[in-house]
C-alpha positions as CSV (number, residue, x, y, z in Angstrom):
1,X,-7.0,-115.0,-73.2
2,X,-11.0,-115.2,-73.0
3,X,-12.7,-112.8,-70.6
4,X,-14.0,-115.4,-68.0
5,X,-10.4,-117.3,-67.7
6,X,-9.1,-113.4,-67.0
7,X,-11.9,-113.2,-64.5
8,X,-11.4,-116.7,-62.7
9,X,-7.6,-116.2,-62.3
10,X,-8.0,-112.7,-60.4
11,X,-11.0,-114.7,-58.8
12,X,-8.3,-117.6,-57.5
13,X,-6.1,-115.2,-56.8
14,X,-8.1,-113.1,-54.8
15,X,-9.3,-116.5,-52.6
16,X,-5.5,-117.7,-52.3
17,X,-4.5,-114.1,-50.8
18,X,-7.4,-114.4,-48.5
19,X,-6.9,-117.7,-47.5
20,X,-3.1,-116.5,-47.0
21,X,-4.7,-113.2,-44.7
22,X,-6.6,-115.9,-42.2
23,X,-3.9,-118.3,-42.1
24,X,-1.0,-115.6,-41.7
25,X,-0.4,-115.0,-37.6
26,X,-2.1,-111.6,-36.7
27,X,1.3,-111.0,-34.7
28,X,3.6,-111.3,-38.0
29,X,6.4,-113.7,-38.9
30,X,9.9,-112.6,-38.4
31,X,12.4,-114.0,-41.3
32,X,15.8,-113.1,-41.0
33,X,15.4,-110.3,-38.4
34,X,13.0,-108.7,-40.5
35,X,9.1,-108.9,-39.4
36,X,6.0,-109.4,-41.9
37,X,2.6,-108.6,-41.7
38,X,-0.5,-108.9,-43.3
39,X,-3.7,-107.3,-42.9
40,X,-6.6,-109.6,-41.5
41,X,-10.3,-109.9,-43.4
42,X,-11.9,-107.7,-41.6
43,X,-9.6,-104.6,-41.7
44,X,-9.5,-105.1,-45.7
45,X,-13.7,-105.8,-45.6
46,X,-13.7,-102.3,-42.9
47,X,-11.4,-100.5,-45.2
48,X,-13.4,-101.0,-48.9
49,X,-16.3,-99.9,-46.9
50,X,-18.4,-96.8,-48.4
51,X,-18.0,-93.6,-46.1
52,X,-21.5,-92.7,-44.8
53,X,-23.3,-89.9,-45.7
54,X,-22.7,-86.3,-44.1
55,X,-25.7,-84.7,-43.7
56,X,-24.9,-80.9,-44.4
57,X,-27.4,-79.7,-41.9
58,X,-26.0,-81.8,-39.1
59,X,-22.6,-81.2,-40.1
60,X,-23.6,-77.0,-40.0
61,X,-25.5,-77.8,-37.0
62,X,-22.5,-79.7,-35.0
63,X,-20.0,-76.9,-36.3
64,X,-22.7,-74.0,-34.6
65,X,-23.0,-76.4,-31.4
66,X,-18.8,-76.6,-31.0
67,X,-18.3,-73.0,-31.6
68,X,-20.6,-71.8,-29.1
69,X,-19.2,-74.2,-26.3
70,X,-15.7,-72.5,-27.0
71,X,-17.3,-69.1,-26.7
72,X,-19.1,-70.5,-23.5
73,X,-16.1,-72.1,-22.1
74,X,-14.2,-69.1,-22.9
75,X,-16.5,-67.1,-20.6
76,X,-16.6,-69.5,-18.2
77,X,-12.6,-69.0,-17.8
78,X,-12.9,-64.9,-17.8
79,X,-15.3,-64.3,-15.4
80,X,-14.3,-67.0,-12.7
81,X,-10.8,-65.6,-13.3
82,X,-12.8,-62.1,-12.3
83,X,-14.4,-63.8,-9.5
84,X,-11.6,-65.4,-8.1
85,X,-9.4,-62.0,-8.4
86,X,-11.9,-59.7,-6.9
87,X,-12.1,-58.5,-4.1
88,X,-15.6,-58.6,-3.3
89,X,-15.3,-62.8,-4.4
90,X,-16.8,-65.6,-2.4
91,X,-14.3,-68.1,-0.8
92,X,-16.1,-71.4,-1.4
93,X,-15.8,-74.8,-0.4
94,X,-16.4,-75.6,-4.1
95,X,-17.1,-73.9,-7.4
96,X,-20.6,-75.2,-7.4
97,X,-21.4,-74.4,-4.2
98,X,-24.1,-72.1,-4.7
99,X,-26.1,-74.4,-7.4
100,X,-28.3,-75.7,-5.2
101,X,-29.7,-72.9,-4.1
102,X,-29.7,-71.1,-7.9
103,X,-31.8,-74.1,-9.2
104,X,-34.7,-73.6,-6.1
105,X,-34.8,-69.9,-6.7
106,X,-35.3,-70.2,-10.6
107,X,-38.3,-72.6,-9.8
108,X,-39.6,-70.8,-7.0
109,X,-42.4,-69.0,-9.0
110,X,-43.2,-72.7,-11.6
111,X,-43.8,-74.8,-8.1
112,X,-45.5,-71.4,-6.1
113,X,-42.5,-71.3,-3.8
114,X,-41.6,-68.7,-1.9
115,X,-37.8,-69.5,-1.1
116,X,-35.9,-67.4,1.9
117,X,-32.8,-66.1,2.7
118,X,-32.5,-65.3,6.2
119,X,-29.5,-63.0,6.8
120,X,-28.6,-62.5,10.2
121,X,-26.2,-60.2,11.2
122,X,-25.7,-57.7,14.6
123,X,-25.8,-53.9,14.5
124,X,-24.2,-53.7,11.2
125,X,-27.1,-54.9,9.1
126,X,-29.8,-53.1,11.1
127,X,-32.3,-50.9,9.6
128,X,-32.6,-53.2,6.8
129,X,-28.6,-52.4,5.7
130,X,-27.2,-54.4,3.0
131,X,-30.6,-56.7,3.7
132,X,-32.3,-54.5,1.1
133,X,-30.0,-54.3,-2.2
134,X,-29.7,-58.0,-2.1
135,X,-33.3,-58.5,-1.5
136,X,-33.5,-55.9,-4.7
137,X,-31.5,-58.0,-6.9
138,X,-33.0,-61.5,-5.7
139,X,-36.2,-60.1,-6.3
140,X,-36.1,-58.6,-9.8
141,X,-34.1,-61.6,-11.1
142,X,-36.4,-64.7,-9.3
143,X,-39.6,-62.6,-8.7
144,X,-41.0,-62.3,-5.2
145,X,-41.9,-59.5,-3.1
146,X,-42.6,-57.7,0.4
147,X,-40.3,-56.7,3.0
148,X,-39.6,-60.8,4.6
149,X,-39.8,-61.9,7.9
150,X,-40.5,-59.2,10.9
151,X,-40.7,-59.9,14.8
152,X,-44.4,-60.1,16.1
153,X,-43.3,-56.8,17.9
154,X,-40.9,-54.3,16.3
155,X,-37.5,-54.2,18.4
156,X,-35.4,-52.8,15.6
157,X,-37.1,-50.2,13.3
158,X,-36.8,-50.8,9.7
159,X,-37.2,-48.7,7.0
160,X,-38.5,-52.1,4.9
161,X,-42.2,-52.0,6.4
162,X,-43.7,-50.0,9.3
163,X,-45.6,-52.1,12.3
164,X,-47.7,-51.3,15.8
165,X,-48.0,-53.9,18.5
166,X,-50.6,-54.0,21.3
167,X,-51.2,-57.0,24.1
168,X,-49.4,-58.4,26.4
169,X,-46.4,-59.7,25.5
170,X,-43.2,-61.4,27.3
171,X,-40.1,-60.6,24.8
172,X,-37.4,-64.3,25.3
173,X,-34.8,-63.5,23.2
174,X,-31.0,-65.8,23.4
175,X,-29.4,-61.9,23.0
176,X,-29.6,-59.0,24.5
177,X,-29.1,-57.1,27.9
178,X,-29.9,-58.5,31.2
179,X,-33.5,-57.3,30.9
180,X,-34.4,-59.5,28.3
181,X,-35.9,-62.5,29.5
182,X,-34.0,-66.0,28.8
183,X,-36.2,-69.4,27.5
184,X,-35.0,-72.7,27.7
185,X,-33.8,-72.7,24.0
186,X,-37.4,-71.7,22.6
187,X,-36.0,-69.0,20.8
188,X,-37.5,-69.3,17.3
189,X,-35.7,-68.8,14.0
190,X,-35.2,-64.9,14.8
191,X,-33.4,-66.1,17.9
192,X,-36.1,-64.2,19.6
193,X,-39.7,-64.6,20.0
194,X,-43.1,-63.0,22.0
195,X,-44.8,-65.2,24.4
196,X,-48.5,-64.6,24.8
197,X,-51.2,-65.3,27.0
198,X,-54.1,-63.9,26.1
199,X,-54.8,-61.6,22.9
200,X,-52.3,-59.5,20.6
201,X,-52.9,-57.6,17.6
202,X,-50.2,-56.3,15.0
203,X,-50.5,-54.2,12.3
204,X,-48.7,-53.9,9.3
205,X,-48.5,-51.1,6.7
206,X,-46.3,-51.1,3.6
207,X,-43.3,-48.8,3.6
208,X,-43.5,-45.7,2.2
209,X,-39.7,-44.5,2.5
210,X,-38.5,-43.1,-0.6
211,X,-35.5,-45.7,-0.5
212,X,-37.3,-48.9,-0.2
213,X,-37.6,-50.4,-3.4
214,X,-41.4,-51.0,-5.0
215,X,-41.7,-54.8,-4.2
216,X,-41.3,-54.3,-1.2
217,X,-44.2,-52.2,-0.6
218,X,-47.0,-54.6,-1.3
219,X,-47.9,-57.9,0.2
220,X,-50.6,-60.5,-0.8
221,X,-48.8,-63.8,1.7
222,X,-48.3,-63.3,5.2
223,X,-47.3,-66.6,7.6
224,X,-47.7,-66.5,11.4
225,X,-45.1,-69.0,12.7
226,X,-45.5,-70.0,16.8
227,X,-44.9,-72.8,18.9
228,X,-48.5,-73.5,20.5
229,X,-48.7,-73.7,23.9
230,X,-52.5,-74.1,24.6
231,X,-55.6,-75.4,23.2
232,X,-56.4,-73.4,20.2
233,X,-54.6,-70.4,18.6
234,X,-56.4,-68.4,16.8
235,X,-55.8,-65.5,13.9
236,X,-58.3,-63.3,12.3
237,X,-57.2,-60.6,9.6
238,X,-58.3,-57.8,8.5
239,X,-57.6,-55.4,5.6
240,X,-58.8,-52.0,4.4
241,X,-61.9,-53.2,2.7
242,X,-63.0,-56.0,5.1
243,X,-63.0,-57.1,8.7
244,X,-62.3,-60.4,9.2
245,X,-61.3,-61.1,5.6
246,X,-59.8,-64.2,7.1
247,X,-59.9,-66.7,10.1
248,X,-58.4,-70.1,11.2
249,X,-57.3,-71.7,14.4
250,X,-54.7,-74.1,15.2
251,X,-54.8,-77.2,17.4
252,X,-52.0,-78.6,18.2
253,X,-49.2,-78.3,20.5
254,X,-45.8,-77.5,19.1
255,X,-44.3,-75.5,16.3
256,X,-47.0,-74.7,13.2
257,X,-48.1,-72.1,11.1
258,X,-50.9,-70.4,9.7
259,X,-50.5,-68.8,6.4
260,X,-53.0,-66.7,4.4
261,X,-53.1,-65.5,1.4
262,X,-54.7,-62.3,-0.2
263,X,-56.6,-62.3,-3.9
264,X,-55.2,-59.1,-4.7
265,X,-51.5,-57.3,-3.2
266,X,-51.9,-55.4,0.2
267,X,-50.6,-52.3,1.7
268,X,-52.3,-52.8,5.3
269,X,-52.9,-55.8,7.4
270,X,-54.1,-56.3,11.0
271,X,-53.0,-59.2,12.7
272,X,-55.3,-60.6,16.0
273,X,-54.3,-63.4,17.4
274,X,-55.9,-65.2,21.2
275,X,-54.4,-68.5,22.7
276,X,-51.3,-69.5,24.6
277,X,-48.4,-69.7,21.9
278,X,-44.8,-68.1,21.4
279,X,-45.6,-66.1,18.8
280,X,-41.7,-66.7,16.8
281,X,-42.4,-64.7,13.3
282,X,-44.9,-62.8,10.9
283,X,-43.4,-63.4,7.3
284,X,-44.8,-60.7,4.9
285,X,-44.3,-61.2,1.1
286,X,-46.0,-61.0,-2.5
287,X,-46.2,-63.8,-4.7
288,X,-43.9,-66.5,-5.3
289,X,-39.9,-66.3,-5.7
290,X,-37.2,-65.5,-3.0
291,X,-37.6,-63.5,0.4
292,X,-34.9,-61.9,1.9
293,X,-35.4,-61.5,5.5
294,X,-33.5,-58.7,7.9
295,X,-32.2,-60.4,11.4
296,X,-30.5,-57.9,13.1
297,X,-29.3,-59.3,16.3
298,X,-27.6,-56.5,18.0
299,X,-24.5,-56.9,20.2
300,X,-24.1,-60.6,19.3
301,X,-21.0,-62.3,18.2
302,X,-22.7,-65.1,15.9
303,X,-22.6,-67.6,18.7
304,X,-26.6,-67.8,19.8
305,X,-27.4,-70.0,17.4
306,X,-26.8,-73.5,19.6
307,X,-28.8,-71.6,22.5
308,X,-32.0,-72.4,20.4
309,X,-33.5,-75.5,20.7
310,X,-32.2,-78.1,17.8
311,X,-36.0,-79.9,17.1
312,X,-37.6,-76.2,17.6
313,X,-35.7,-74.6,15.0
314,X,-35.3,-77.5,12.4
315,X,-39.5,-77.3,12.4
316,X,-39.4,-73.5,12.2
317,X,-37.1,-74.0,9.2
318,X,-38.4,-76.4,7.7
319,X,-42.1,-74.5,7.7
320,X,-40.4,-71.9,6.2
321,X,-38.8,-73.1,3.0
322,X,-35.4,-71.7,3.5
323,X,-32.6,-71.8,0.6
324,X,-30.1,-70.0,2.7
325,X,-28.9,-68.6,5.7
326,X,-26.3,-65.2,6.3
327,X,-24.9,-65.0,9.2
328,X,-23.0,-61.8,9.3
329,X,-21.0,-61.2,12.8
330,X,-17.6,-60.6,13.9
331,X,-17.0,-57.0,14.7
332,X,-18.2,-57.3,17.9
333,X,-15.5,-60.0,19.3
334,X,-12.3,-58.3,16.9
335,X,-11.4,-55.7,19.9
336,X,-11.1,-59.1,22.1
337,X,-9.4,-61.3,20.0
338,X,-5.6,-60.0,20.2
339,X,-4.1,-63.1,20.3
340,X,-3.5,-66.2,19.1
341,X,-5.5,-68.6,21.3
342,X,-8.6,-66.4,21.8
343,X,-8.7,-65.4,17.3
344,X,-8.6,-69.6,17.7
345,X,-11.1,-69.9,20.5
346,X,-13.8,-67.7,18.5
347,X,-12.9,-69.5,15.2
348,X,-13.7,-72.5,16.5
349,X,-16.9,-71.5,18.1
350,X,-18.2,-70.3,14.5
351,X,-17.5,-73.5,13.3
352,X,-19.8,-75.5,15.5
353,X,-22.5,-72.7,14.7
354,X,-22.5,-73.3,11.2
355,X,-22.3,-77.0,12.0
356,X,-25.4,-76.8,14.3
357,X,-27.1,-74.5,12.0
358,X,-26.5,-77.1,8.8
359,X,-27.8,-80.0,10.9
360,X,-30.8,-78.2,11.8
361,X,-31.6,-76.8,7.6
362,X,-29.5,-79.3,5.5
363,X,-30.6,-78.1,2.5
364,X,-29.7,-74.2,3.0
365,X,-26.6,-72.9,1.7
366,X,-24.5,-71.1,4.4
367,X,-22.7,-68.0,3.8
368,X,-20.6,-66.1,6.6
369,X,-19.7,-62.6,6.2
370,X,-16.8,-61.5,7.9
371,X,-15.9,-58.4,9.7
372,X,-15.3,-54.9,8.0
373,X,-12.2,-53.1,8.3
374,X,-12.1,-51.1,12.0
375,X,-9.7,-48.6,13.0
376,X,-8.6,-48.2,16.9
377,X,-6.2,-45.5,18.1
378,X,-2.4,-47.1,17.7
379,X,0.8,-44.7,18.8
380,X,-1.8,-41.6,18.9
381,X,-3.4,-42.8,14.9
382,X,-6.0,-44.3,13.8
383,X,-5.6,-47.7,12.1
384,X,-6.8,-51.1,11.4
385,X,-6.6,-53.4,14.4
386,X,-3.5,-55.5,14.6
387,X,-4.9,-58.9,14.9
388,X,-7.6,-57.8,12.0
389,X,-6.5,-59.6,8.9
390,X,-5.2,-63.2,10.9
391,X,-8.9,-63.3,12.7
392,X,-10.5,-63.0,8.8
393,X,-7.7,-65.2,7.8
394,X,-8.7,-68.1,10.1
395,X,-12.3,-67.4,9.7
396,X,-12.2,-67.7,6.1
397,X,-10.3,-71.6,6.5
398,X,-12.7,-72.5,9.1
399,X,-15.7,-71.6,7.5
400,X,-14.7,-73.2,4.0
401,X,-13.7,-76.0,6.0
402,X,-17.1,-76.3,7.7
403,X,-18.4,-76.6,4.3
404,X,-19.8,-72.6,4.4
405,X,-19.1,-69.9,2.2
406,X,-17.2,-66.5,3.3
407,X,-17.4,-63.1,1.9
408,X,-15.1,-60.8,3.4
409,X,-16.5,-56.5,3.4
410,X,-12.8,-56.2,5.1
411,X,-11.7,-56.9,1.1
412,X,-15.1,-55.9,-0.7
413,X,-13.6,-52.1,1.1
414,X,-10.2,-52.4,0.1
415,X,-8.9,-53.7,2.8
416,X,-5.7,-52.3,5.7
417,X,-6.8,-49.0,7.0
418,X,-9.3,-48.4,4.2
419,X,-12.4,-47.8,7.4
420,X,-10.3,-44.5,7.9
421,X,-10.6,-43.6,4.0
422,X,-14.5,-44.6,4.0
423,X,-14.7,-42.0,7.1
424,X,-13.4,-39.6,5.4
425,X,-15.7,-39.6,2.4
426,X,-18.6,-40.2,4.7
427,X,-19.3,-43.5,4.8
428,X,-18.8,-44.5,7.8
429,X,-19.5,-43.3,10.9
430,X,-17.6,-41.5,13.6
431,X,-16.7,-44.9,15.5
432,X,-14.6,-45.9,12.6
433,X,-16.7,-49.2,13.0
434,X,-20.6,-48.9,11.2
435,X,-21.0,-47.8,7.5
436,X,-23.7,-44.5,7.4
437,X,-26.9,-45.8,5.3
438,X,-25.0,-44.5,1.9
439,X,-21.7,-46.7,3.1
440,X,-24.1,-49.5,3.7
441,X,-25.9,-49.0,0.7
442,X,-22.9,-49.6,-1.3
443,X,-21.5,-52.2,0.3
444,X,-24.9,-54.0,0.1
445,X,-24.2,-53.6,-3.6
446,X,-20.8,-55.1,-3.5
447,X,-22.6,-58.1,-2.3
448,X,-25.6,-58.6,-4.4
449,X,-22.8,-57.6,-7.5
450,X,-21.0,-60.6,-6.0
451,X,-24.0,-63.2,-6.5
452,X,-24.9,-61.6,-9.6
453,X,-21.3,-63.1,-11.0
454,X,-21.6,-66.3,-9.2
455,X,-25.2,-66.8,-10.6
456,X,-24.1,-65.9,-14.2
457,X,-21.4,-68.9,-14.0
458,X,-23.6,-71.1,-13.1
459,X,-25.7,-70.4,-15.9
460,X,-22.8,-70.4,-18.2
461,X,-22.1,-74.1,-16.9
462,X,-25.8,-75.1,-17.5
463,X,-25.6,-74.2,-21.2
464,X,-22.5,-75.9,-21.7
465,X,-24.0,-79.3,-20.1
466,X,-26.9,-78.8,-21.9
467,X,-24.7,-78.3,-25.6
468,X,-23.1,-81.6,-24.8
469,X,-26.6,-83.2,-24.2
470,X,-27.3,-81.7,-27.9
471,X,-23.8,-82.5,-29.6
472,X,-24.0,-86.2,-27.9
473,X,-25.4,-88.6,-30.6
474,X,-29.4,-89.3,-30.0
């Protein structure tokens, strides 16, 4: 047979099969119990089609890309396994709770932000305890320096920066003895503030204390926060090389600040201030990145916070670009709370604190930290106190349930009776109640350990979003 007739019968054949294919139902023909199918056009036209093209670089690139997200995920898995195992962890309302606040302090220094953490706490955080080695680690991973926020006049001493106050000044402060002179909620964000009428001056000099860490002993930005009660408050500043190396006066009525900055970093600064004002804080830092500020509130319980005036302290916050707020308290009440209704009394009453302190800084991140470990005299020996563990039980589900975080230095210290061991090897004091500055120290560690962890999975999450951004086609 010629070549062309060969040719036109596989051409007629090839037409009559494909005629067949589009005629033929796409959901078979059943003969004799037996069902037949055939394939449509378009599969047949899809399955003679020519494979595209692997480029070996994208191919090597996609293969790097996939191996490096099981590595990540991999460590991902490991260390929250860590976290969620240790007992220094954070009980969270969710695993990204912290995010927020990680993605502000990484872009504090780009967008010349200095972004606080205000950690409030009573007698257990004074002297800048625990305050410090957080600020230490916040600090050299985000930048940022100086000791933080300080009370116009110094009712606590700290070892974090050293300060002289003349003028006279009424102290209205929502804590304290009977001596201390209530406000109708104009408290300030230290819970405490100065009222003046007249002039004031304070001085401040950088710390010098062999145990204070180097950035905290320079400033170049210090903030005067107040609520202005007269016509115009005014603020001159001097330093070592000049008087008056800075003056500005403020207007209006109400809560407002007046912030300077240096050209160079400080080590002294005198403060004089004239007008009619509540005088609620000095903050003292260097440079851009996070500030973590000391509150010791001594005596308190953690439940002053709805005795200051809600529009007062959202301004005061919001002036002061705060990321997140500590509040520390509990081993005042745990001698009172032996039973169940008053460990649920007290639980409560934290919960509308945090509540009232969210809707006055909703963007701050709120962490609670829990009683230590105490030890009161049972049968003639020292151990933990009986209701202990059930009142950080219930504050750790009604803080997560407020939407807060809890760290627990009951756990971060190992927990029943371990005050009495930390006693023994001198780290805490004789009242089986405070840590001594080393116990302190330690336990200030423990905590900054524990964001260090957190902040490292949230990095480790970043990547891996941003390797599916890369593996996902352009």
């Amino acid at each position: 047979m010629k070549p062309g007739k060969i040719s036109l019968f596989f051409a007629c054949i090839i037409v009559a099969l494909a005629i067949i294919c589009a005629c033929f139902p796409s959901d078979g023909v059943t003969v004799g119990g037996h069902s037949f199918y055939l394939p449509s056009i378009h599969s047949l036209a899809e399955a003679n089609k020519p494979a595209p093209e692997v480029d070996p670089e994208e191919e090597r690139m996609d293969s790097m890309l996939l191996a490096e997200a099981e590595e990540i995920t991999d460590s991902i898995v490991y260390i929250q396994a860590h976290c969620d195992s240790s007992d220094t962890r954070f009980w969270l309302p969710d695993s990204t709770f912290f995010d927020a606040f990680w993605a502000a302090a990484e872009g504090a220094a780009d967008n010349d932000r200095v972004v606080r953490v205000m950690h409030y706490g009573d007698s257990q955080i004074e002297m800048d305890r625990m305050s410090a080695q957080l600020r230490a680690y916040m600090q050299a991973t985000f930048g940022g320096g100086g000791p933080g926020m300080i009370p116009y006049r110094t009712i606590i001493p700290t070892y974090a920066v050293r300060q002289s106050t003349s003028g006279n000044l009424i102290h209205l402060s929502s804590f304290g003895d009977s001596t201390v002179t209530r406000s109708r909620g104009n408290y300030g964000p230290m819970m405490q503030c100065f009222r003046m009428d007249g002039q004031a001056t304070l001085t401040i000099k950088a710390s010098t204390h062999s145990s204070v860490d180097n950035a905290v002993k320079q400033f170049s930005r210090v903030m005067l926060v107040f609520n202005n009660r007269g016509e115009d408050l005014r603020l001159n500043i001097d330093n070592k090389e000049v008087d008056t190396a800075f003056a500005d006066s403020y207007g209006s009525h109400g809560v407002g600040a007046i912030d300077y900055r240096t050209s160079t970093p400080q080590t002294y600064l005198r403060l004089r201030t004239s007008g009619s004002a509540d005088l609620y804080c000095v903050t003292v830092d260097d440079g851009p990145g996070v500030a973590v500020d000391n509150i010791p509130m001594r005596g308190c319980s953690g439940q002053q916070f709805t005795l200051v005036n809600r529009n007062l302290l959202t301004q005061a916050y919001d002036i002061l670009d705060v990321g997140m707020i500590i509040m520390q308290f509990g081993g005042n009440s745990v001698p009172y709370l032996n039973n169940k209704k008053s460990i649920t009394t007290y639980c409560q009453s934290i919960g509308r604190q945090i509540d009232y302190v969210r809707s006055c800084c909703p963007r701050a991140k709120i962490l609670f930290i829990g009683p230590s470990d105490m030890s009161t005299r049972v049968k003639d020996a020292l151990q933990t106190y009986p209701s202990l563990p059930t009142v950080i039980d219930s504050l750790i589900a009604t803080v997560t349930r407020h939407g807060a975080a809890y760290w627990s230095i009951y756990h971060a210290m190992g927990g029943w009776n371990s005050m009495v061991e930390w006693n023994r090897k001198g780290l805490a004091g004789s009242d089986y109640v405070h840590f001594t500055p080393h116990g302190a120290q330690i336990m200030g560690t423990r905590l900054a350990e524990a964001f260090a962890d957190n902040y490292q999975l949230y990095c480790l999450r970043r990547r891996l979003k941003e390797n599916a951004k890369e593996q996902s086609p352009q």
